[in-house]
C-alpha angles and dihedrals in degrees: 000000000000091000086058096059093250118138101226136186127241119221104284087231087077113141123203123201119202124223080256091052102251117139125220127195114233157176123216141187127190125206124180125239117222135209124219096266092050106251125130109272094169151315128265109213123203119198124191124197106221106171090134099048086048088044081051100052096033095053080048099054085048095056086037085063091034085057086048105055096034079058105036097052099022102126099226112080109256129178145184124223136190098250087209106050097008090241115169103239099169138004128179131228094263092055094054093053085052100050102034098224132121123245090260107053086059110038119084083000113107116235088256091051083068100027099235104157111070086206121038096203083075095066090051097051096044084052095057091040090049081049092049111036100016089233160041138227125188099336102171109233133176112223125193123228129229081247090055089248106151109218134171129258135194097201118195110182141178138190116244132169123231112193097328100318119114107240134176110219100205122207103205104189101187107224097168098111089049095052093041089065090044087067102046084045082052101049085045093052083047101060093043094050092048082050094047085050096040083049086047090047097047091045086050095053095039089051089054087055099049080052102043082050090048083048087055103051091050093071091060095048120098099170108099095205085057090049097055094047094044090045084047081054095051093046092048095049094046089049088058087036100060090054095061084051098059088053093051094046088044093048089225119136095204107011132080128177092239091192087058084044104049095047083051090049092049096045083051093050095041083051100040078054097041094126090059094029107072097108091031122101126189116205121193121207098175125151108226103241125142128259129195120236092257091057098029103052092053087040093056094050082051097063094035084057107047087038096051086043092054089050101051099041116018105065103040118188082027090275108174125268147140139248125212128203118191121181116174141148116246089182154354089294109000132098137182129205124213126192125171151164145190099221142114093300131235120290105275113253093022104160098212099208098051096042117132083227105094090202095061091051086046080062091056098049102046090044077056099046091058095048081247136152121228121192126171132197128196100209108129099350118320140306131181122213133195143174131191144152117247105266112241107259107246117217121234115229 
């Protein structure tokens, strides 16, 4: 060629060696030098270092392999589609056990030529959302197997670009065994939520009929002293009572909005002592947060109580007076209890605990039983007050 006066190029794996031994990638060009009468005089040689241009193809080529095999062995089925026809170019081994199909019959071969999206609708709005954002993470999709098993994808895709083709690489994590036991877990949680409320609802009635028996054999009593303690016993099982209907009526199996609960408790104990109640208001000041069933039951029997003791001995020859209710949270997970009344105040030096009233020892116990505090001041009348941490819920096996 040269003879000939063309400029020609070497093979660009030339490699040239130095007088010291380093080597040197290049590439090289030759052109002839001609004489006046046209004949060939010599040959001019260009040569051209391209290390980095050799460094460059071969890194590429390296993390052309590195893609390859991370494709090719990753253990969630992954695939690459022509963006424009939705031809499969590529799928990995993994893709081909999921799916249950050959090589063949994907390669070369759109999704809707095997039918692969349940619902079609899928395809299109991966596809908008591929065109707007460039990309997809997590997009649930039902695919559908060789077999014509329907299973659950969480398909996250990008768009790449191989030699100069648009091209979308899909990540199918196959999450159809795990929702699969969501759903048993659900229907479990289900059917022991519909027991716990069916229990609620069967104490709740049976409560109403211990009461509305209670009720009954009060109208056979004529011993005051009777009365009183069997009218004691009603107040203390509605107050338990009420609690299981507010979880009936708030479809909730552990919580309870205490402030509702409180003002009904109040309006049921203003009306159990009408006869001695016509001059004595109650007034609830009671923030509406939510109790679970172990706080809240103790808690209740505290009020009523306090409340029903207030009733019967702070305001003698029925002279006019008011009782105050205040329920707040002095905390995340603090609250404090305030009852008082303007009355004629408790005896001084009264040791609660030790007092012949059961109702005041029932105080104590249940202020213990929820790892609470209970002081009391005489100023005025008497008012109890008490703070205490909601109790952890225990779950029933």
């Amino acid at each position: 060629m040269l003879r000939e006066g063309i400029v020609v190029g070497l093979a660009n794996h030339t490699i040239l060696t130095a007088k010291d031994g380093r080597k040197t990638p290049i590439d090289d060009s030759g052109a002839p030098i001609k004489k006046d009468d046209g004949s060939i005089g010599g040959v001019i040689l260009v040569f051209r270092d391209v290390s980095e241009r050799k460094k460059n193809d071969d890194d590429m080529r390296a993390l052309q392999q590195r893609f390859s095999k991370a494709f090719n062995e990753n253990p969630v089925p992954m695939s690459i589609v022509s963006f424009e026809d939705g031809r499969y170019v590529d799928v990995n081994e993994s893709f081909l056990q999921n799916s249950g199909y050959t090589r063949d019959e994907v390669v070369g071969h759109t999704t809707a030529d095997i039918n692969i999206y349940v619902d079609r609708r899928d395809r299109d709005r991966l596809r908008e959302v591929l065109l707007r954002d460039g990309t997809i993470r997590n997009a649930e999709v039902h695919r559908r197997m060789k077999n014509g098993e329907d299973r659950i994808a969480l398909a996250s895709s990008e768009l790449i670009d191989i030699n100069g083709v648009r091209c979308v690489l899909t990540v199918n994590n196959d999450i159809t065994e795990r929702k699969r036991a969501e759903e048993v877990a659900l229907a479990a949680l289900e059917q022991k939520e519909l027991l716990v409320k069916e229990v609620q609802h069967r104490v709740k009635n049976n409560l109403q009929v211990i009461s509305s028996l209670i009720n009954l054999q009060l109208g056979y009593a004529r011993d005051r002293e009777v009365l009183r303690i069997i009218g004691d016993i009603r107040n203390r099982i509605n107050a338990i009572s009420m609690i299981h209907d507010q979880l009936h009526l708030i479809r909730n199996t552990v919580e309870i909005e205490f402030g509702s609960y409180i003002r009904s408790l109040a309006e049921h104990l203003a009306i159990s002592f009408g006869a001695d109640s016509s001059a004595i208001t109650i007034e609830v000041d009671a923030e509406n947060v939510c109790l679970d069933v172990d706080t809240a039951s103790p808690c209740g029997l505290i009020i009523n109580e306090i409340v029903s003791n207030s009733f019967k001995h702070a305001f003698p020859d029925r002279r006019p007076g008011q009782i105050k209710i205040a329920f707040h949270r002095d905390g995340e997970n603090q609250f404090s209890l305030s009852i008082s009344d303007d009355g004629i105040g408790l005896r001084e030096g009264l040791n609660l605990e030790n007092s012949p009233s059961l109702g005041l020892r029932l105080i104590t116990g249940l202020v213990k039983q929820l790892k609470g505090e209970i002081r009391r001041s005489l100023a005025g009348g008497t008012e109890f007050m008490i703070t205490f941490a909601a109790m952890k819920y225990k779950e029933r096996t």
